[in-house]
PDB file of N, CA, C and O in Angstrom:
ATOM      1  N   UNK A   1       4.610  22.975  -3.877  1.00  0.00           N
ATOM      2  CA  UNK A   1       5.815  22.935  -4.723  1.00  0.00           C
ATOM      3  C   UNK A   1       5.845  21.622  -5.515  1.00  0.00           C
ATOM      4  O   UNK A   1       6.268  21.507  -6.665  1.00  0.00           O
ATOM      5  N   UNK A   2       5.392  20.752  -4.827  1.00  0.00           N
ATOM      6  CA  UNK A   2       5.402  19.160  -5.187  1.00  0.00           C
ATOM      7  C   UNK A   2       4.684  19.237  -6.607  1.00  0.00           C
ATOM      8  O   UNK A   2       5.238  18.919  -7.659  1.00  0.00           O
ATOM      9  N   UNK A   3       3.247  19.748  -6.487  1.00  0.00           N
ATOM     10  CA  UNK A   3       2.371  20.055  -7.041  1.00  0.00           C
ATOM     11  C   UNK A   3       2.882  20.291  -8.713  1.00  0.00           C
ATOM     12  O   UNK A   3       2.624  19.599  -9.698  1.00  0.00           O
ATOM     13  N   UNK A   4       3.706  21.557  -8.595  1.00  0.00           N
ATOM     14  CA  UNK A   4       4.016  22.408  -9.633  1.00  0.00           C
ATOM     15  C   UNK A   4       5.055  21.276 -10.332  1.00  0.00           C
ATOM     16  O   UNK A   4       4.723  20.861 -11.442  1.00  0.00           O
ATOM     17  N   UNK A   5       5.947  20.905  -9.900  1.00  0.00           N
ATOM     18  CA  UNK A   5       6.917  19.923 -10.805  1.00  0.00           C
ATOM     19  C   UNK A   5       6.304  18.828 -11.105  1.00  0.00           C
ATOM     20  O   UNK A   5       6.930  18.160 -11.929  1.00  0.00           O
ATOM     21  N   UNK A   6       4.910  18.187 -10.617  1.00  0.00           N
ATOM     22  CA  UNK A   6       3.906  17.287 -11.205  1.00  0.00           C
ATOM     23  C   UNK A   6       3.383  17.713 -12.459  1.00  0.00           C
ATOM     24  O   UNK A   6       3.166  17.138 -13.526  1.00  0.00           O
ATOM     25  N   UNK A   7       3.237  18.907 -12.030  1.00  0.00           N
ATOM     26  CA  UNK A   7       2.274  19.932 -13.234  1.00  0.00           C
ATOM     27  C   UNK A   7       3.207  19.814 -14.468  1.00  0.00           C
ATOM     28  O   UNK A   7       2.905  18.989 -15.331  1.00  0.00           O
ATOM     29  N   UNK A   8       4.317  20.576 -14.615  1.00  0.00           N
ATOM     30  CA  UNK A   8       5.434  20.446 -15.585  1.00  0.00           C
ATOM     31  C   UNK A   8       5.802  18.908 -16.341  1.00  0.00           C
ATOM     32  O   UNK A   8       6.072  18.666 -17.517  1.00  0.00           O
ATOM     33  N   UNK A   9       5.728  18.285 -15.527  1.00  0.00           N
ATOM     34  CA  UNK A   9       5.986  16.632 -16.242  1.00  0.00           C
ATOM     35  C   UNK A   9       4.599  16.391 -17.089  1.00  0.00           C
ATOM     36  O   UNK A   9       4.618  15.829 -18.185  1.00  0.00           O
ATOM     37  N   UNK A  10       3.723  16.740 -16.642  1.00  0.00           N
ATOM     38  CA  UNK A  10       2.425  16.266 -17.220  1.00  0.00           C
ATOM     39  C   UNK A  10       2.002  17.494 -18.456  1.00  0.00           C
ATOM     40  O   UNK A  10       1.122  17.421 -19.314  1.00  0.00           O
ATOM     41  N   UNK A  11       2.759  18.360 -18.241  1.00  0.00           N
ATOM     42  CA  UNK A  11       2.245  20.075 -19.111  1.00  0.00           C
ATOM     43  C   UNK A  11       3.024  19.267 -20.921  1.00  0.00           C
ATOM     44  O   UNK A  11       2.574  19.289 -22.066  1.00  0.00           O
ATOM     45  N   UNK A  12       4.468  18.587 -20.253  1.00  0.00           N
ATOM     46  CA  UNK A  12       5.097  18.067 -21.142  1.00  0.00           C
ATOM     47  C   UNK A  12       4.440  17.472 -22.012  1.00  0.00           C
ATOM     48  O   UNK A  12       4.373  17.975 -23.133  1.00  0.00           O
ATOM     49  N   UNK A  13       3.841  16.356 -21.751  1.00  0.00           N
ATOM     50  CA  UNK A  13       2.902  15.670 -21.951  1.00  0.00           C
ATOM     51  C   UNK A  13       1.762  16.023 -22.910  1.00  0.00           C
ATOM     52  O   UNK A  13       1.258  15.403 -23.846  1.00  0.00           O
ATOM     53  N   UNK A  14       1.486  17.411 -22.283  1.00  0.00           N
ATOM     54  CA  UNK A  14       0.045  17.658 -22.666  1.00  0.00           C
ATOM     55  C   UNK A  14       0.447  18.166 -24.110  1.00  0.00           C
ATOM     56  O   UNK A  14      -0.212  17.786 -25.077  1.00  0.00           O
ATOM     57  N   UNK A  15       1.566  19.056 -24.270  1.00  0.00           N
ATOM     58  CA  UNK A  15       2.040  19.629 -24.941  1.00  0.00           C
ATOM     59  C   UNK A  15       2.070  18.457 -26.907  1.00  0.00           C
ATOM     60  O   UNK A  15       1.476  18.486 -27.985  1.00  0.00           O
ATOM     61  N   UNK A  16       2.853  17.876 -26.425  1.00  0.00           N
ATOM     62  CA  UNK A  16       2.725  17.021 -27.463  1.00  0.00           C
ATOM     63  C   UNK A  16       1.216  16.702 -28.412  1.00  0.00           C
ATOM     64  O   UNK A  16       1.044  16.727 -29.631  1.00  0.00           O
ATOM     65  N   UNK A  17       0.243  16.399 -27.267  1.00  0.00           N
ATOM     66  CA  UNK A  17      -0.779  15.994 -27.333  1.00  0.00           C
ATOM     67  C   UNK A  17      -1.795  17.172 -27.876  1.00  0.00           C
ATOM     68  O   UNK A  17      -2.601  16.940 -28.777  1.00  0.00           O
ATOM     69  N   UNK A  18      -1.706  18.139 -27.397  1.00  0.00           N
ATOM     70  CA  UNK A  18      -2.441  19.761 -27.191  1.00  0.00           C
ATOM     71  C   UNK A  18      -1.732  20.449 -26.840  1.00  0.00           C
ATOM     72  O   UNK A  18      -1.439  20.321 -25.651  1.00  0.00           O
ATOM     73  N   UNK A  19      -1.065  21.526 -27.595  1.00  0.00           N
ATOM     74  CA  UNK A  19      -0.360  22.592 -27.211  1.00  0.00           C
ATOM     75  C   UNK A  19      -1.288  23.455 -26.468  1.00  0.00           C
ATOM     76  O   UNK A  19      -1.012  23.738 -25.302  1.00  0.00           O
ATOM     77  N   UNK A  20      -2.399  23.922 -27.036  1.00  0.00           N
ATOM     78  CA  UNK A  20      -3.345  25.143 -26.442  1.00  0.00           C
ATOM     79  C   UNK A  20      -4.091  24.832 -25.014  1.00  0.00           C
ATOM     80  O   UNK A  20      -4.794  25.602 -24.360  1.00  0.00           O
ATOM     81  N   UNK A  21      -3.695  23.349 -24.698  1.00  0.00           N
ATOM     82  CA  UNK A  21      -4.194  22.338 -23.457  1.00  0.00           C
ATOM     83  C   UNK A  21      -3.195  23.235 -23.118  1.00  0.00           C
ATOM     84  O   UNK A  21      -3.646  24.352 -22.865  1.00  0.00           O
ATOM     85  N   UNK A  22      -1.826  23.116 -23.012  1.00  0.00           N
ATOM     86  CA  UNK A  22      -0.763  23.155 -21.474  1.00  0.00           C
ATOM     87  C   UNK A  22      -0.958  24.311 -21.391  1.00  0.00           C
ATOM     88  O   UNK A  22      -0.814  24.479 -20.180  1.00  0.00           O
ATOM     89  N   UNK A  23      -1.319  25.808 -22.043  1.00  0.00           N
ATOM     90  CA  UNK A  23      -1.198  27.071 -22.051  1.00  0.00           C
ATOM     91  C   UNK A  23      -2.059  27.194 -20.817  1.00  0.00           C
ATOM     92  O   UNK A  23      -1.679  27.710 -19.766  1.00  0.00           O
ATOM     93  N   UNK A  24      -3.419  26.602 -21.069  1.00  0.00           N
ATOM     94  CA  UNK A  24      -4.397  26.428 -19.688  1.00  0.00           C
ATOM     95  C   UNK A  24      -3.641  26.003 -18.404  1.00  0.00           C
ATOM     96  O   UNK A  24      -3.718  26.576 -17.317  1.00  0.00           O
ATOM     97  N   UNK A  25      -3.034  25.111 -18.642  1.00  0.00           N
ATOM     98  CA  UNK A  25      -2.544  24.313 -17.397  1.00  0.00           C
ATOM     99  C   UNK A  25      -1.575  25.347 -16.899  1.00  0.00           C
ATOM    100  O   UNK A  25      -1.924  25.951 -15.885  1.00  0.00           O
ATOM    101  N   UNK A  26       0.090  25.793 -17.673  1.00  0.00           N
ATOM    102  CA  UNK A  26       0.278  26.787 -17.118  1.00  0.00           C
ATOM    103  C   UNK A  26       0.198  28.132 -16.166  1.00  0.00           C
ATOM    104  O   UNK A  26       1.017  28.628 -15.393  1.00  0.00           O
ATOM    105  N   UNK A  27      -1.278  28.549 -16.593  1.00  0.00           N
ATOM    106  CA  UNK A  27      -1.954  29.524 -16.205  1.00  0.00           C
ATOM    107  C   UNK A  27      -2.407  29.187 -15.103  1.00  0.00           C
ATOM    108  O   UNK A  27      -2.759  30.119 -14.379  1.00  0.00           O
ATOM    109  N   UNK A  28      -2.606  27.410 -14.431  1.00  0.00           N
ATOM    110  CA  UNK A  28      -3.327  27.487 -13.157  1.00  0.00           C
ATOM    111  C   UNK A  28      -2.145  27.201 -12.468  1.00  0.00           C
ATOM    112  O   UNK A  28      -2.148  27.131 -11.239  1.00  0.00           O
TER     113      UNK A  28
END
């Protein structure tokens, strides 16, 4: 669970940077 709300702060992140990045990340 910890995991997943790490994931989301950093998806944020990625997002800015690479949208088509967090779509990946999402998916795992």
């Amino acid at each position: 669970m910890k995991a997943v709300l790490v994931g989301q702060s950093s998806l944020r992140t990625k997002q800015k940077s690479n949208g088509a990045h967090s779509d990946k990340d999402t998916a795992l």
